[in-house]
C-alpha positions in Angstrom: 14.0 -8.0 -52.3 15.4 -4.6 -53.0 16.9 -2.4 -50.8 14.0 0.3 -50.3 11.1 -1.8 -50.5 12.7 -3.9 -47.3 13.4 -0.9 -45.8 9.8 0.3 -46.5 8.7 -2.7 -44.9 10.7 -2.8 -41.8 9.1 1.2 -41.0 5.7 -0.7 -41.1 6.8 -2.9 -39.0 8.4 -1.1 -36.5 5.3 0.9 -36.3 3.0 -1.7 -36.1 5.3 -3.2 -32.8 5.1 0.1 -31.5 1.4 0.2 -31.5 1.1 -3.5 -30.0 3.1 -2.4 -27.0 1.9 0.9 -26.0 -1.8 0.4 -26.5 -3.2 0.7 -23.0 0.4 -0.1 -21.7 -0.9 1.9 -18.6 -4.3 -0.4 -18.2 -2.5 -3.1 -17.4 -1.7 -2.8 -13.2 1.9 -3.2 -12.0 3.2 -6.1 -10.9 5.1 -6.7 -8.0 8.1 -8.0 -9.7 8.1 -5.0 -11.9 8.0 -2.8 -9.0 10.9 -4.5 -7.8 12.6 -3.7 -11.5 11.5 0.4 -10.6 12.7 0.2 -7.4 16.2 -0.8 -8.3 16.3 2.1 -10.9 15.4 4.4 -7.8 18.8 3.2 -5.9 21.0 3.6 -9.2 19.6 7.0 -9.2 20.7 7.3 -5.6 24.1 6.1 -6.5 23.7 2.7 -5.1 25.9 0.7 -8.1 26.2 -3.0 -8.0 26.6 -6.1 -9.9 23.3 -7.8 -8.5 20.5 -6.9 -6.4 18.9 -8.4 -3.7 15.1 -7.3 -5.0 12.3 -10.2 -5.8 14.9 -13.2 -4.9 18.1 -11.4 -6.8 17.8 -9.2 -10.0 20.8 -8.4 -12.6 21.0 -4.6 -13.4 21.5 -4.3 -16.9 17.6 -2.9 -18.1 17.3 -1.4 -14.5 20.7 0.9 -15.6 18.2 2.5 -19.0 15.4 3.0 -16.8 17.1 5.1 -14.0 16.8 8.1 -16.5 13.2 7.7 -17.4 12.4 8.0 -13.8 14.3 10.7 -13.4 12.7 13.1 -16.4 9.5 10.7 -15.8 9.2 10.9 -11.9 7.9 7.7 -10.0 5.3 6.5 -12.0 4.1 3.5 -13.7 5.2 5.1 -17.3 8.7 5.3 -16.5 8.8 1.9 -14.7 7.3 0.2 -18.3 8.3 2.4 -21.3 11.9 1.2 -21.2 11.1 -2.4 -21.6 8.7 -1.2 -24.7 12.1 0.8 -26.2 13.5 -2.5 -25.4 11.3 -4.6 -27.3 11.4 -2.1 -29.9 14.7 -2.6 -30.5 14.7 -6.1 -30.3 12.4 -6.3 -33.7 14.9 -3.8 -35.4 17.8 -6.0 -34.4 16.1 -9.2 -35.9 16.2 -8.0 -39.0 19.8 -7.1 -38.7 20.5 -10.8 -37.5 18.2 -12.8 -39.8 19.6 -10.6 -42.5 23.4 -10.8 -42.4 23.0 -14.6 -41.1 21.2 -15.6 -43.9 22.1 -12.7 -46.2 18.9 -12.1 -47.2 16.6 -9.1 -46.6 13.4 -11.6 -47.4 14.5 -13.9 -44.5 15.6 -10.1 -42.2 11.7 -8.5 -42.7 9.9 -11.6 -42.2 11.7 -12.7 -38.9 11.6 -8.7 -38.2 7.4 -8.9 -38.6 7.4 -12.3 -36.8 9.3 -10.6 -33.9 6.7 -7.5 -34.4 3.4 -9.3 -33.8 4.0 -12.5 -31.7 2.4 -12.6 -28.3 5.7 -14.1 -27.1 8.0 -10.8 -27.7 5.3 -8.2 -27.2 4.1 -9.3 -23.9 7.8 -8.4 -22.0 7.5 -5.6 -24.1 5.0 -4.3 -22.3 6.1 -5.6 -18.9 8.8 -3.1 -16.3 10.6 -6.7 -16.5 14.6 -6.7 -16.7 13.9 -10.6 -19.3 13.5 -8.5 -22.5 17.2 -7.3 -22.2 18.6 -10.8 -22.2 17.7 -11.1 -26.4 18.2 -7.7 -26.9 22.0 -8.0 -25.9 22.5 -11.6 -27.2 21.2 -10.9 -30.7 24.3 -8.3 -31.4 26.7 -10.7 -29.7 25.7 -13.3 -31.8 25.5 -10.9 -34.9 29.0 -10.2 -34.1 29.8 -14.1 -33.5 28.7 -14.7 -36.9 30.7 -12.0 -38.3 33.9 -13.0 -36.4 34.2 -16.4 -38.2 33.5 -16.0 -41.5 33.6 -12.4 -43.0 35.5 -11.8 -46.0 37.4 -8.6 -44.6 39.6 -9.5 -41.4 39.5 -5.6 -39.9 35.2 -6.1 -39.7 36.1 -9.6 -38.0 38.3 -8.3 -35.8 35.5 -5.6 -34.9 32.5 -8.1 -34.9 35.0 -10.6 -32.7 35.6 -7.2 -29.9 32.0 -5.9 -29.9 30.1 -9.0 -30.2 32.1 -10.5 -27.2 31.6 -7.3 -24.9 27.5 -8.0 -25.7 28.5 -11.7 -25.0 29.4 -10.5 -21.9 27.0 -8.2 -20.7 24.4 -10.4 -21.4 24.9 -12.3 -18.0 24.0 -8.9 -16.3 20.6 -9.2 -18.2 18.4 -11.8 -16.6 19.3 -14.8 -14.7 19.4 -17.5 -17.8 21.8 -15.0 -19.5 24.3 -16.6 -17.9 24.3 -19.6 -19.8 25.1 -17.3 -22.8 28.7 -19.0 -22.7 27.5 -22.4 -22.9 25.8 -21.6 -26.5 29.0 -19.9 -27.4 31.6 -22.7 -26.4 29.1 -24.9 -28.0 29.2 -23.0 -31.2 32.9 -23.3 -31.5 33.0 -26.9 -30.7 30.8 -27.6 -33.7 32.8 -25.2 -35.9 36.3 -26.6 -34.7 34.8 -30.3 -35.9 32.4 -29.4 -39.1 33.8 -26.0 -40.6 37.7 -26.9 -39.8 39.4 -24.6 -42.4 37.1 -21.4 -41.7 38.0 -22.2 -37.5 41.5 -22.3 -38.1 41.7 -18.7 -39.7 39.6 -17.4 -37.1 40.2 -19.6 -34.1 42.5 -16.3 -32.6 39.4 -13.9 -33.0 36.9 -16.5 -31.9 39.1 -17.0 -28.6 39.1 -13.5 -28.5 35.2 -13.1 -28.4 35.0 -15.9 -25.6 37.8 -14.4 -23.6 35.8 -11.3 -23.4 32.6 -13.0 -22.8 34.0 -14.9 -19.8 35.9 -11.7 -18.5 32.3 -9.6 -18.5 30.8 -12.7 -17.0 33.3 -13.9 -14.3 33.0 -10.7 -12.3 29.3 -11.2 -11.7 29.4 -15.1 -11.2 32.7 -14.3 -8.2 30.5 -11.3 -6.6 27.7 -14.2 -6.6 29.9 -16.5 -4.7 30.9 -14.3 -2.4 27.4 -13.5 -1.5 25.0 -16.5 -2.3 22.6 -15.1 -0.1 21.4 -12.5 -3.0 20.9 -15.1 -5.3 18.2 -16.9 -3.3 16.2 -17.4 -6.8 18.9 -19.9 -8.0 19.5 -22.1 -5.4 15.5 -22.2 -4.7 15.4 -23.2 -8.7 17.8 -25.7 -7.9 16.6 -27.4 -4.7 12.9 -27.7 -6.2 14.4 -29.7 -9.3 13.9 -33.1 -10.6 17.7 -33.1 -11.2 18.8 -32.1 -7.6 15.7 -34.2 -5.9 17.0 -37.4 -8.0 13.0 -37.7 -9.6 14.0 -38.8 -12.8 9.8 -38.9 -13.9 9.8 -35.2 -13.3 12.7 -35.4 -16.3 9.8 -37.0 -19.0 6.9 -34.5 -17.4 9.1 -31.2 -17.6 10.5 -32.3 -21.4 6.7 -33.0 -22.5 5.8 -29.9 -20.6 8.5 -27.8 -22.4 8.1 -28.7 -25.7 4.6 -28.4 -25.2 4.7 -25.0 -25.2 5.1 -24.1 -28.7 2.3 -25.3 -30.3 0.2 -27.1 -27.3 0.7 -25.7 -24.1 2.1 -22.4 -23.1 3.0 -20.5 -20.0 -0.1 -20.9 -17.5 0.7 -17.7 -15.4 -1.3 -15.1 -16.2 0.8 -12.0 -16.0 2.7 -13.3 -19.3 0.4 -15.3 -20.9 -3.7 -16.6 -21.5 -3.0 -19.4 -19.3 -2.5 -22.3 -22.0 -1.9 -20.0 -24.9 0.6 -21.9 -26.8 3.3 -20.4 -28.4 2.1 -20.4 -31.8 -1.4 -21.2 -31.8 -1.7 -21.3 -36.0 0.1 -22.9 -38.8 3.0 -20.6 -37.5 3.8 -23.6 -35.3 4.0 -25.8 -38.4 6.8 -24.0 -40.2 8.0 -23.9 -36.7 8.5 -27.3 -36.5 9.7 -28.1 -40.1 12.6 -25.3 -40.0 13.6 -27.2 -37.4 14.0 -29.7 -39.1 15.3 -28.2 -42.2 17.7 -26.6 -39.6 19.0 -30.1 -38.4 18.9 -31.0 -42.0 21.1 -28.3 -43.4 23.6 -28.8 -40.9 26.5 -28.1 -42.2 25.7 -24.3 -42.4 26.6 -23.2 -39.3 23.8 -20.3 -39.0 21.2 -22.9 -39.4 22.9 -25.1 -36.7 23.7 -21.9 -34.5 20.1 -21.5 -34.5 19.0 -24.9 -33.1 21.9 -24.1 -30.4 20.0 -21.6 -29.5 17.2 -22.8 -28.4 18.6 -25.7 -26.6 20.7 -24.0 -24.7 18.0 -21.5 -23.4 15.4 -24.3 -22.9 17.4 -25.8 -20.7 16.2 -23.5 -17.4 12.4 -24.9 -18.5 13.9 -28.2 -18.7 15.5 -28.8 -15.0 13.5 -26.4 -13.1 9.9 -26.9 -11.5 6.4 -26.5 -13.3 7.1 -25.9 -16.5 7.4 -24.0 -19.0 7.9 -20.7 -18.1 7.9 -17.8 -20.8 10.4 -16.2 -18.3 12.8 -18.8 -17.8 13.1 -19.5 -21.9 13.4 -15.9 -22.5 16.7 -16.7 -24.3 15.2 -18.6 -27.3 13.5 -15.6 -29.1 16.2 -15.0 -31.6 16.4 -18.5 -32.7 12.6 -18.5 -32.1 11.5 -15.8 -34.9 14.2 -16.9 -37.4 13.1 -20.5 -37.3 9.2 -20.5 -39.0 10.8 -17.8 -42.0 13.3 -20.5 -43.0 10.7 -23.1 -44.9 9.3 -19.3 -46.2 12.5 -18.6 -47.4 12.7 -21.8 -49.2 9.8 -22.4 -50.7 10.2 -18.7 -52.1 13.5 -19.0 -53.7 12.4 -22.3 -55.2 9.3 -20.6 -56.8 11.6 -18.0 -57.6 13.9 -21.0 -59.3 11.1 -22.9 -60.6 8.2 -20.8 -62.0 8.3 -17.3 -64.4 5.7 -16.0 -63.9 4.9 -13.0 -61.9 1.4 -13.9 -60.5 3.1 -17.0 -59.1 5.3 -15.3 -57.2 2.3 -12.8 -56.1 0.3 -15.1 -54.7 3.1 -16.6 -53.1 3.8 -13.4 -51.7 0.5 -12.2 -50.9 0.1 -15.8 -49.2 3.0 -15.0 -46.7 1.4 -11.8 -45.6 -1.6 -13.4 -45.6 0.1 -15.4 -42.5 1.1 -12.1 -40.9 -2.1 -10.8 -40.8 -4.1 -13.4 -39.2 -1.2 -13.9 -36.8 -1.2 -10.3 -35.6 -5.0 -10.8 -35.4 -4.7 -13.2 -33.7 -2.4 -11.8 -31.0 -4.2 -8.2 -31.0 -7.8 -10.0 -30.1 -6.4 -12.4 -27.2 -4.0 -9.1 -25.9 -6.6 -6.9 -25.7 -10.2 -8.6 -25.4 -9.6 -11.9 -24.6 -7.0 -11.1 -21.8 -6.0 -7.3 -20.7 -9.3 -6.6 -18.5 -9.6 -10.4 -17.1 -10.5 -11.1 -13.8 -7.3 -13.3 -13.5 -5.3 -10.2 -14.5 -6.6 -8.5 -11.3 -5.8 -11.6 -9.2 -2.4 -12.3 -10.4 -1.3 -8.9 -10.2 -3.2 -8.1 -6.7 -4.8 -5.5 -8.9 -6.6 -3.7 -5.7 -2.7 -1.8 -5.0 -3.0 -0.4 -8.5 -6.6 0.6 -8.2 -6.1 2.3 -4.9 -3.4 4.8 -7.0 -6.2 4.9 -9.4 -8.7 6.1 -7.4 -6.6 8.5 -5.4 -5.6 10.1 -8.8 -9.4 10.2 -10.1 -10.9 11.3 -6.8 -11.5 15.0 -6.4 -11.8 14.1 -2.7 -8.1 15.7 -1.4 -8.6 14.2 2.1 -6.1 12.0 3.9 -5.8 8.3 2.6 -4.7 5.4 4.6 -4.4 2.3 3.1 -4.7 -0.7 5.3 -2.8 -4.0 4.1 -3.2 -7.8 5.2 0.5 -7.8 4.6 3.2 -5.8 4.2 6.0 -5.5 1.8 7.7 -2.6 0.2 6.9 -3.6 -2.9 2.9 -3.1 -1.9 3.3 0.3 -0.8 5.6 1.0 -3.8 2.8 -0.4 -6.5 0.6 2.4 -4.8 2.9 5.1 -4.7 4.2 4.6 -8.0 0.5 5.4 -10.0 -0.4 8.1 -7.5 0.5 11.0 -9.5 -0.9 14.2 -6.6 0.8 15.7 -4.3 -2.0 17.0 -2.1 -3.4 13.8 -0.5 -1.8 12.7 2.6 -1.0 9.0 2.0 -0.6 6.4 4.7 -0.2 2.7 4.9 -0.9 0.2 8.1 -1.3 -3.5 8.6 -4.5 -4.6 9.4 -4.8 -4.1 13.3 -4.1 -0.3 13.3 -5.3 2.9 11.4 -3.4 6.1 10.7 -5.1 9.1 11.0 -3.4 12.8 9.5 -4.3 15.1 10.9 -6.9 17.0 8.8 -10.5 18.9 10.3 -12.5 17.5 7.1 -11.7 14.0 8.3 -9.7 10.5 6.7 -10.7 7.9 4.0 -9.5 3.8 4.8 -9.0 1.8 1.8 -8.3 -2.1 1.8 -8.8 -5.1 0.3 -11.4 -7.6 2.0 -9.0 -10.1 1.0 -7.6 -9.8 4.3 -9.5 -7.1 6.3 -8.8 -5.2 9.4 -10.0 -6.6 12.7 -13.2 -6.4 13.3 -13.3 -4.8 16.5 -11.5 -1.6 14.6 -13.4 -2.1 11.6 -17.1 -1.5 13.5 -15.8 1.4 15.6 -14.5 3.9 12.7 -16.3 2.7 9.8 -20.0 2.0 8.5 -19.3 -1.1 6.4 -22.4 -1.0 4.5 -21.6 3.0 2.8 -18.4 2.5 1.4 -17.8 5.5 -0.7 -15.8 3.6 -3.6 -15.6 -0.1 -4.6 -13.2 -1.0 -7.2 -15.5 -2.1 -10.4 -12.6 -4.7 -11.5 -13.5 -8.2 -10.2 -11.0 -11.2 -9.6 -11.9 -14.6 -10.6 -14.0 -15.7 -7.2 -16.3 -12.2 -8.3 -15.0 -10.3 -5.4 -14.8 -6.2 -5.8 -11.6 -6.7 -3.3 -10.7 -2.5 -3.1 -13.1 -0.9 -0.1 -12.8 3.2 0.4 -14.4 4.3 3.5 -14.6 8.2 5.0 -14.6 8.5 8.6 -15.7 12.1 9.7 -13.2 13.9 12.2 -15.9 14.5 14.8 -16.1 10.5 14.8 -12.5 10.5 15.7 -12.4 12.8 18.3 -15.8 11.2 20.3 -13.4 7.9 20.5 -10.5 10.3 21.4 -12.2 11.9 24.1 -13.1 8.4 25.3 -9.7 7.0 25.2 -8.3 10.2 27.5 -10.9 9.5 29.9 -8.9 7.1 31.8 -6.9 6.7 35.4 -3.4 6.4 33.9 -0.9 5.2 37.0 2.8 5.8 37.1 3.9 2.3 38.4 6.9 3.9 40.1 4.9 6.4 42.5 1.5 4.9 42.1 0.3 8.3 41.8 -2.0 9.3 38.7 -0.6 11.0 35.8 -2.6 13.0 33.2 -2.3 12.2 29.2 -0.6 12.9 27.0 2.2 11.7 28.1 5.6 11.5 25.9 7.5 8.9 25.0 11.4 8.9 24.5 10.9 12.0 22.0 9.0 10.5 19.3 5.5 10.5 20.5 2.7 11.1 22.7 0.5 8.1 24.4 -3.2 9.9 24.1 -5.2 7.3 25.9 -7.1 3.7 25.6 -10.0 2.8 24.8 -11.5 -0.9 25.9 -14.2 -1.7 23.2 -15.6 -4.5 25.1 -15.0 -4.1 29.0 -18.2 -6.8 29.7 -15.5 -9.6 28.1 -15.2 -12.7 30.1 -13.0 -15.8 30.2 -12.5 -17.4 27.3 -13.0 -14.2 25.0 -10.7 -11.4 23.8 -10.7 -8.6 25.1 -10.7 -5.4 22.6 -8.4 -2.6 23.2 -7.6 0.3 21.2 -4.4 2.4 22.3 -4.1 6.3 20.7 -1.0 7.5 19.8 0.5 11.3 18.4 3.4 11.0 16.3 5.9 14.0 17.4 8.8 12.7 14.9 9.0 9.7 12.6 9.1 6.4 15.4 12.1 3.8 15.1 10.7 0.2 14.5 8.6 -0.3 17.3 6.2 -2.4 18.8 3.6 -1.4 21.4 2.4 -3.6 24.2 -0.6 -4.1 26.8 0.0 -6.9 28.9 -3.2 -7.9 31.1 -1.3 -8.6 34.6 -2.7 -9.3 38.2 -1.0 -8.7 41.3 1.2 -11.6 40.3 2.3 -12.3 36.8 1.6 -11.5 33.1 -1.9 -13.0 32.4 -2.0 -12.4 28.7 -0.9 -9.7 26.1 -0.5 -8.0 22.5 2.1 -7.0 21.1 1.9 -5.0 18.0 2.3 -1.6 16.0 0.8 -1.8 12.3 1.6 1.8 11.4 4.1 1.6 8.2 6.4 4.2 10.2 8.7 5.1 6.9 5.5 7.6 5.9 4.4 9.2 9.1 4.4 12.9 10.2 4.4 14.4 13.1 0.7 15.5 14.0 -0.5 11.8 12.7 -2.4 9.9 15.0 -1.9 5.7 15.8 -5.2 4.1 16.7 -3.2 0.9 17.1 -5.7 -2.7 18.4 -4.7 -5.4 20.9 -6.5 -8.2 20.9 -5.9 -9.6 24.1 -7.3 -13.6 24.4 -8.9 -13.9 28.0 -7.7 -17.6 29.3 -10.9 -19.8 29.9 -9.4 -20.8 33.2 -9.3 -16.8 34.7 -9.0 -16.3 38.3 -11.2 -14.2 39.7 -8.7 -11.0 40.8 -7.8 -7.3 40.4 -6.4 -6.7 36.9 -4.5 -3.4 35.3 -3.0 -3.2 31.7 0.3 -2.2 31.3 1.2 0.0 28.4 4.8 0.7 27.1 6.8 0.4 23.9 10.1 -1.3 22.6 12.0 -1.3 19.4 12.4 -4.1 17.6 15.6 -4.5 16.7 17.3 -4.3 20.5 14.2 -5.3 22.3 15.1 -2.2 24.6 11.8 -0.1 25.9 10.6 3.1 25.6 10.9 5.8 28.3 8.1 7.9 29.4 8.3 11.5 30.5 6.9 9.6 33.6 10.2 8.4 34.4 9.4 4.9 33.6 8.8 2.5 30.4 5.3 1.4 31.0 2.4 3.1 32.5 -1.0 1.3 34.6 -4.5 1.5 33.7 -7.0 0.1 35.7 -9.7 -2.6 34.4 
């Protein structure tokens, strides 16, 4: 294949990768472990550097490093926390032409494996993922490019080069995903199978090939000391490790997890589906055939080295799938991909120089020819019918990636409605809130977020919209005052796989707010110190103002809860807090809640807390005088509150 034509066909194919990974790259919603990823690139923007992060159970910082830039031309948004993986993966096809071409010097053997890397589902998908896995093949595919290079070029200056940069990649690709750390282990055993089969060539290189390694452990041992010192940031590994067959002693887990991993090619793939169509092999055509037989023609020419290196390859990096739990994992195999798209051109490499060899005439070679992209064509059919029909809009899309977080950004950004927004979670994590913020793309809706027992309310005339997932709903009690649960005035269309529309939006007019407000100030509210009463608001410690309760249900008896909502006026953003209303008689604490659901990291001052105690009644109550108690503490000392009342809790009678 002549120069220009393989170049001709490596612009196709670039452009063809390009179009795989950015169609609807923005339908697809977040997930948390990408937000993670975004997050990180926020810190490094921040100028917090380190070697690892503590984010989604320890992340390296390599890909996280090239996103920081997009998000700070991009903003936060989804865009920036995904394009740089696509540029990634991009790359990654470029590079395999580079690889399969000077390993097997020949362009042929460079395009195909280029296409291969173009159009599988295997490559594209963390292409189109905010995931810091892509980088790990990215960087090993010039490291071993420059391996290569190092033992047996010709000219001694370009493997002296090759040995220096290829063992800096070799380095840096432990700082790409977590299995990148076993890059060493392919490399030593590399060497060990040069130093035995290919003696000669090893002793005129051994100095440049202890070279690379040197610099590949030096890159690596920085990361792998910081690690020791703090093992508590790599909580991923040793929860890999403690969940193994290998650590647990199961030695049947060993057969299930080999079956199970090398299943995945052609059989079984990854069932998670964020990565995959749960099941999707692989290669689910011939592809996998050719797979299987340049593997063998791999073991079979074995005393080339780059057909051996290749095999190397993807033992090494199936290894993680091997000795960790449920298998396989696309994520944890990441490592294989530039063995992975070499492999199936080899046999297509053979048979075509053989009926180049063998036959004369050109319609032989043609249809040979046409035959091959024949194979490319139904593969990237293939993969372009299950991405986007068969699997982009699927309800187990919207389950995996709790879908109703990205929605909620959606809907904010669609809505002309520009009133407050206060999402309400059933749990919360920073990652959560993040996934929202990062698709909102307005400035002028005031967003809030809450736990399910309280609601936030800015403080806006027109009035404030709630948004949550039923999945795990506010109390009730709050639930039936503020809202009418049959006129929602959104519902997510997207469904999850038990036909749930999980995203509710519901408006609560202001006039609604302030009846309940009114209520709640109508109340005798006793200092405990003078026994005198004391008229709301009342201030607390400087950060805000107790407005007043409101007791939903004051007919409860023993055995039920009683339903109480306290009001609260942010004056400046609160520490972490909890509120509590203890139920007390003249002799003891009878029962209490403690609570405060307000995400504080958000709120302004003018916001208003409606924050709900459920307070269980015992079955066994005494007939007596009771009073609530109402105060505050933060959670970190356990130290309360004072009022402006010169004490840290208040009485109200019931």
């Amino acid at each position: 294949m002549n120069k220009s034509f393989a170049w001709g066909l490596l612009i196709l194919i670039l452009w063809t990768a390009f179009l795989l990974r950015t169609y609807r790259l923005l339908d697809f919603p977040l997930h948390g472990d990408e937000v993670d990823e975004g997050d990180i690139a926020l810190e490094i923007l921040q100028g917090k550097f380190a070697l690892f992060y503590p984010q989604n159970e320890g992340n390296e910082p390599l890909l996280q490093l090239t996103m920081a830039p997009f998000f700070a031309i991009l903003g936060n948004s989804v865009i920036a926390n995904r394009f740089p993986s696509m540029a990634w993966s991009i790359l990654f096809v470029a590079l395999m032409y580079t690889y399969a071409r000077t390993l097997f010097r020949s362009r042929r053997v460079g395009v195909m494996a280029a296409g291969l890397a173009a159009i599988l589902w295997y490559p594209i998908i963390f292409g189109r993922l905010g995931l810091r896995e892509i980088s790990q093949p990215v960087i090993m595919t010039p490291a071993l490019i420059g391996l290569v290079i190092a033992f047996r070029d010709a000219s001694s200056k370009r493997a002296w080069q090759a040995a220096i940069l290829g063992g800096i990649f070799a380095g840096l690709t432990s700082y790409t995903f977590l299995s990148g750390r076993g890059f060493p282990i392919a490399v030593i055993l590399f060497l060990i199978y040069l130093a035995i089969f290919q003696r000669e060539r090893f002793h005129n290189r051994w100095r440049l090939l202890v070279i690379y390694l040197a610099i590949d452990l030096a890159l690596t041992i920085p990361l792998l000391v910081f690690l020791q010192l703090h093992p508590e940031l790599d909580f991923h590994t040793r929860d890999l490790a403690a969940q193994s067959w290998l650590m647990q002693g199961n030695w049947d887990g060993l057969v299930r997890d080999v079956t199970a991993t090398l299943g995945m090619f052609t059989f079984s793939g990854d069932l998670n589906w964020v990565r995959n169509i749960p099941g999707r092999p692989v290669f689910p055509g011939i592809e996998g055939i050719l797979f299987y037989v340049g593997i063998v023609l791999c073991a079979w020419r074995w005393r080339k080295p780059e057909f051996v290196l290749q095999l190397i390859i993807v033992a090494v990096f199936l290894t993680p799938n091997l000795i960790t739990q449920d298998p396989p994992r696309f994520t944890r195999s990441i490592g294989i991909l530039p063995g992975l798209m070499v492999i199936p051109t080899l046999p297509i490499e053979t048979g075509w120089t053989s009926i180049e060899r063998w036959f004369t005439l050109n319609w032989q070679r043609v249809t040979y020819a046409a035959l091959v992209a024949l194979l490319g064509i139904s593969i990237l059919g293939r993969t372009a019918t299950d991405m986007f029909q068969n699997w982009i809009d699927n309800p187990g899309i919207y389950w995996m990636t709790l879908a109703f977080y990205d929605s909620a950004g959606k809907y904010i950004n669609q809505s002309p409605d520009s009133t407050p927004l206060n999402y309400v979670m059933d749990v919360y994590t920073n990652w959560r809130k993040h996934n929202i913020q990062r698709v909102i793309q307005r400035s002028d809706v005031a967003v809030r977020f809450s736990i399910w027992n309280a609601f936030v309310f800015p403080n806006d005339a027109r009035g404030n919209r709630f948004a949550f997932q039923i999945l795990g709903s506010p109390a009730l009690p709050l639930l039936l005052t503020f809202l009418d649960l049959e006129s929602p005035i959104y519902i997510d269309p997207r469904i999850e796989p038990e036909g749930r529309r999980l995203l509710h939006v519901y408006f609560v007019p202001r006039a609604r707010l302030d009846e309940h407000l009114a209520r709640a100030k109508n109340n005798v509210v006793v200092n405990p110190q003078t026994s005198s009463t004391v008229t709301l608001p009342l201030e607390i410690s400087g950060v805000m103002e107790f407005e007043g309760i409101e007791i939903l249900n004051p007919e409860a008896h023993a055995g039920d809860e009683l339903a109480v909502l306290t009001y609260w006026q942010i004056l400046t953003r609160p520490p972490n807090l909890a509120v509590f209303v203890h139920l007390v008689n003249s002799q003891q604490i009878v029962s209490q809640f403690d609570g405060w659901g307000a995400i504080n990291d958000d709120l302004e001052p003018g916001d208003l807390v409606v924050q709900l105690h459920t307070i269980p009644l015992p079955d066994n109550l005494p007939a007596d005088e009771y009073r609530l108690e109402v105060g505050a503490y933060t959670r970190d000392d356990l130290q309360r509150l004072m009022w402006n009342t010169g004490t840290d809790y208040v009485w109200l009678e019931w």
